[in-house]
C-alpha positions as CSV (number, residue, x, y, z in Angstrom):
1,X,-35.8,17.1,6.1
2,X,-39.0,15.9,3.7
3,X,-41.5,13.0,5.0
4,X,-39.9,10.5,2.8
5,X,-36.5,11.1,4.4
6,X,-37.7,10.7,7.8
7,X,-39.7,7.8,7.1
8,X,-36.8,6.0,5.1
9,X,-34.4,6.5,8.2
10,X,-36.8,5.8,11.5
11,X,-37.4,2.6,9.0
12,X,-34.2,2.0,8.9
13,X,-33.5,2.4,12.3
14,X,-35.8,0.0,13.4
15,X,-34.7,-3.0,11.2
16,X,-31.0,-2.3,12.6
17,X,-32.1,-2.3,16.0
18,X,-34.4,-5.8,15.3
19,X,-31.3,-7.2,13.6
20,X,-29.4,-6.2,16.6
21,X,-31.8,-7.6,19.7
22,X,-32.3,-10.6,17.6
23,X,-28.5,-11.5,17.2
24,X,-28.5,-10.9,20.6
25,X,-31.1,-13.0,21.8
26,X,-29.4,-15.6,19.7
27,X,-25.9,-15.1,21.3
28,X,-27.3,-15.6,24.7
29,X,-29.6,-18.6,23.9
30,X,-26.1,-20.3,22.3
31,X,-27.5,-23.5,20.3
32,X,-30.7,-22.6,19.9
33,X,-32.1,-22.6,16.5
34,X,-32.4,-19.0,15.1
35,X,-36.1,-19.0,13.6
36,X,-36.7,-15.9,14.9
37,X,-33.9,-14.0,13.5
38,X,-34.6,-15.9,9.9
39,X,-38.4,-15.0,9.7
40,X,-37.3,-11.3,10.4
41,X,-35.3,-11.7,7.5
42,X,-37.4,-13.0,5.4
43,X,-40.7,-10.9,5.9
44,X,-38.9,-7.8,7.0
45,X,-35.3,-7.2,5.8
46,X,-35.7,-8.6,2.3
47,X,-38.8,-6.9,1.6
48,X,-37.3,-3.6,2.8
49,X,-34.7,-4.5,0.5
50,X,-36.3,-4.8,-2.7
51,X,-38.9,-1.9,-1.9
52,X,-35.8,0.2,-1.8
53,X,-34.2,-1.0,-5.2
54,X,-37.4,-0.9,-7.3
55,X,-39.1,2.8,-6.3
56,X,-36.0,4.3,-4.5
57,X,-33.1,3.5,-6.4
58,X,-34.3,4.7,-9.8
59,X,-35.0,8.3,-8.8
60,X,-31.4,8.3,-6.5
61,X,-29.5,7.5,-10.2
62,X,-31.6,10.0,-11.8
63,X,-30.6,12.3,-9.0
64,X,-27.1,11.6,-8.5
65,X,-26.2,11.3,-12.8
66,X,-27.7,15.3,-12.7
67,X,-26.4,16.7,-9.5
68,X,-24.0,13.8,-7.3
69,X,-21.0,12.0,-7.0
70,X,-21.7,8.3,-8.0
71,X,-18.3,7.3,-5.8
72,X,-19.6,9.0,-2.8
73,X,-20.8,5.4,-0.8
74,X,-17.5,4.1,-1.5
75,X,-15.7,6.9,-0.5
76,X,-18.3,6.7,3.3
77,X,-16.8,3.0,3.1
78,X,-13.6,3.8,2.7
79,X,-13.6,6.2,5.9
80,X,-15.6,3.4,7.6
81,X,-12.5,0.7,7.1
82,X,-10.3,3.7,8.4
83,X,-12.3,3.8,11.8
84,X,-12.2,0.0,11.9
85,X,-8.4,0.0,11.7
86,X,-7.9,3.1,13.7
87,X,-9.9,1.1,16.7
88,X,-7.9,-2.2,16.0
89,X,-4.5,-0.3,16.3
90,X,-5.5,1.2,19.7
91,X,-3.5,0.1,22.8
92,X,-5.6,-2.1,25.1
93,X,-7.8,-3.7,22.6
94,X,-7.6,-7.5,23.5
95,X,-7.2,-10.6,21.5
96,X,-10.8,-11.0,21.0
97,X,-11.9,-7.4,20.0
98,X,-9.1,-7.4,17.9
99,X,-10.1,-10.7,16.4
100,X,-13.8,-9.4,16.1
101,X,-13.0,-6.0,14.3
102,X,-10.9,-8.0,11.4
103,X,-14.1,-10.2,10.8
104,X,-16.3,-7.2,10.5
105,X,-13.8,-5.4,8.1
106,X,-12.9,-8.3,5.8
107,X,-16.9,-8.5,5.2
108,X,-16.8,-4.8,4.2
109,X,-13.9,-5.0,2.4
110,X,-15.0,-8.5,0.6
111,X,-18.5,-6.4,-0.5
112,X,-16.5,-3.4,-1.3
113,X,-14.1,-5.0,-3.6
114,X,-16.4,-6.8,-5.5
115,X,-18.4,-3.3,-5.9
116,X,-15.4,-1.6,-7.4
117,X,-14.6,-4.8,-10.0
118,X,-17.9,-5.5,-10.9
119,X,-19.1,-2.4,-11.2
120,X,-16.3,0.7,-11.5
121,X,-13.6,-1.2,-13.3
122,X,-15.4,-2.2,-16.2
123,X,-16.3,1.5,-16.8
124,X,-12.8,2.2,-16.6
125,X,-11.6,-0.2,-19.2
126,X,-14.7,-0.1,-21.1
127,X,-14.3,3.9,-21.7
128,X,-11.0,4.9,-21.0
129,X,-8.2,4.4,-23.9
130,X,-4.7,2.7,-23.0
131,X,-3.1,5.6,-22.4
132,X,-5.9,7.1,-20.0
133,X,-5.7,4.1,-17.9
134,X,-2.1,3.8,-17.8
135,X,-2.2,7.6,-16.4
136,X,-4.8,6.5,-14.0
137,X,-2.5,3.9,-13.1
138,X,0.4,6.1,-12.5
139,X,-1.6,8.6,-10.6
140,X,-2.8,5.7,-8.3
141,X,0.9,4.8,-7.7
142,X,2.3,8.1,-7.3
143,X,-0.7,8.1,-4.2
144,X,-0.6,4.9,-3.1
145,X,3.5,6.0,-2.2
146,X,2.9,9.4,-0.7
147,X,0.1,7.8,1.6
148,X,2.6,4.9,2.6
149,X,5.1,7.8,3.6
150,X,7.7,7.2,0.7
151,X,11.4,8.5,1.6
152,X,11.8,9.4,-2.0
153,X,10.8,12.8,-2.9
154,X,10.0,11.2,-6.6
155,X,7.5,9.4,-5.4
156,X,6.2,12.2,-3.1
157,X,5.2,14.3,-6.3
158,X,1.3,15.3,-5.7
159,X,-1.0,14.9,-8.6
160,X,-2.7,18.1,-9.9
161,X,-5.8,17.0,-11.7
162,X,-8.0,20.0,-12.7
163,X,-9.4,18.6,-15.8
164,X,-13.3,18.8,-14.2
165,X,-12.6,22.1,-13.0
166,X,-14.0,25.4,-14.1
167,X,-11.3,27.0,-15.9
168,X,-11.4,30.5,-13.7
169,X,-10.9,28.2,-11.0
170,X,-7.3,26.5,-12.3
171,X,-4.3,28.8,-12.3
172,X,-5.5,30.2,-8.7
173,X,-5.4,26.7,-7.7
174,X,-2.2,26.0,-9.8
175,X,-0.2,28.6,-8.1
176,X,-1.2,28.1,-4.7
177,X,-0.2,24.3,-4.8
178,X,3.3,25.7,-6.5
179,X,3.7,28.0,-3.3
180,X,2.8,24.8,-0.5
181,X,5.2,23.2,-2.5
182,X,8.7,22.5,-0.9
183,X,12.2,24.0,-2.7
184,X,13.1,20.9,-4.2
185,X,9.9,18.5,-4.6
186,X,7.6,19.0,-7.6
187,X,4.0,18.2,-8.6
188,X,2.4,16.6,-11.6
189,X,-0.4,19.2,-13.5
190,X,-2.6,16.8,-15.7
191,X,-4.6,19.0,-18.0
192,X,-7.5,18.4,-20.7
193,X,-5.5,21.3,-23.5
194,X,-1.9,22.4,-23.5
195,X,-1.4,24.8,-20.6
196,X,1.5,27.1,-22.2
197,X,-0.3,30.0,-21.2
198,X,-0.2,29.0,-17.3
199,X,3.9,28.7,-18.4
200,X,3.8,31.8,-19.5
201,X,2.1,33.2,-16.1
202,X,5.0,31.7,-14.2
203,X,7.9,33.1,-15.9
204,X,5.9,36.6,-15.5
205,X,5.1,36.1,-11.8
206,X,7.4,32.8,-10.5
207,X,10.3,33.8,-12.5
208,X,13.7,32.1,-11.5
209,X,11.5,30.0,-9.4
210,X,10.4,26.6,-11.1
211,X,11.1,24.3,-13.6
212,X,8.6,22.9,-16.2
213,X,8.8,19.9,-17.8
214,X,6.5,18.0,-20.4
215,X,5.5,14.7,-19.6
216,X,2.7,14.1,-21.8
217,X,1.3,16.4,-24.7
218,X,-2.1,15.4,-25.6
219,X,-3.7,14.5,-27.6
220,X,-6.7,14.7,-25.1
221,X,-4.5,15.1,-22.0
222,X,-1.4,16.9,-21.3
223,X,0.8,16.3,-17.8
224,X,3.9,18.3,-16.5
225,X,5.9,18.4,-13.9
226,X,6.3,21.9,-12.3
227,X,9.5,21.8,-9.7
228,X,10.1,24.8,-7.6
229,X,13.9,25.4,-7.6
């Protein structure tokens, strides 16, 4: 790990563990005014804050726009929220705990929200057409039911989405999600041409075996629904 990575996070680290032995100190003092923990704030925190966004930020979106995943933080967030919930479902936690773990995740989920709407939805409505974002949509709804453990196999129909895949890699991947597949279920292959030539594969290696059927055909995305019999 470079100099600037180390420095960044023992930086880091020691803010965190002011913030925390300040809150502390003002937990245990009860009424007493927090001066302390505002000054530290002030002259520390925000400062850190802005150094961060003015000479660290600019060469992370130069960085990420060549060689990241913008969504990456949300997705650490997401899995975050999961670990809050996992420990607020556990048996023994008491009223108070409980009680304490909601606060701390309706503040992440309050900051998270508003990062999504203010920030990826726009992009989303800005640059997709209707018909993109009403596949988005169904895509997100088709999820959103598998996750919640639907009892309908319709709604249990997995989204294949190898649009920002290298093309060598797609029918491999095609083929092996149509043998995980259960007799009797389907999945959903969204596609950026028309994949007759995949068809064809199957009725030369899966014949008998599958059923395709058109759901969209282009003109800039094409989704079917591949069934195995």
């Amino acid at each position: 790990m470079g100099k600037l990575m180390n420095t960044l996070q023992e930086h880091h680290k020691e803010l965190l563990a002011r913030v925390e032995c300040l809150t502390k100190e003002l937990e245990e003092r009860g009424g007493k005014s927090p001066e302390g923990l505002v000054d530290f704030f002030k002259k520390e925190l925000i400062p850190h804050i802005e150094a961060e966004e003015k000479s660290v930020y600019p060469e992370v979106d130069r960085l990420i726009t060549k060689y990241g995943k913008p969504t990456a933080t949300m997705t650490l967030e997401h899995q975050f929220v999961k670990q809050i919930i996992s420990g607020i479902t556990e048996s023994g936690s008491s009223k108070d705990e409980v009680l304490k773990k909601a606060q701390d995740l309706l503040l992440i989920l309050n900051l998270h929200t508003q990062k999504e709407e203010e920030v990826y939805f726009p992009l989303l409505r800005s640059y997709l057409s209707e018909k993109e974002q009403e596949g988005l949509l169904h895509q997100m709804h088709k999820s959103f039911e598998v996750s919640k453990g639907c009892s309908d196999p319709k709604c249990q129909e997995q989204i294949l989405d190898v649009r920002n895949m290298p093309p060598p890699q797609r029918h491999p991947l095609i083929f092996k999600t149509f043998d995980e597949t259960p007799e009797g279920r389907a999945f959903i292959l969204v596609n950026d041409h028309d994949p007759k030539p995949l068809y064809y594969s199957f009725l030369h290696e899966r014949e008998g075996m599958f059923e395709w059927e058109y759901l969209e055909k282009g003109p800039e995305d094409w989704r079917v629904k591949i069934s195995r019999k």
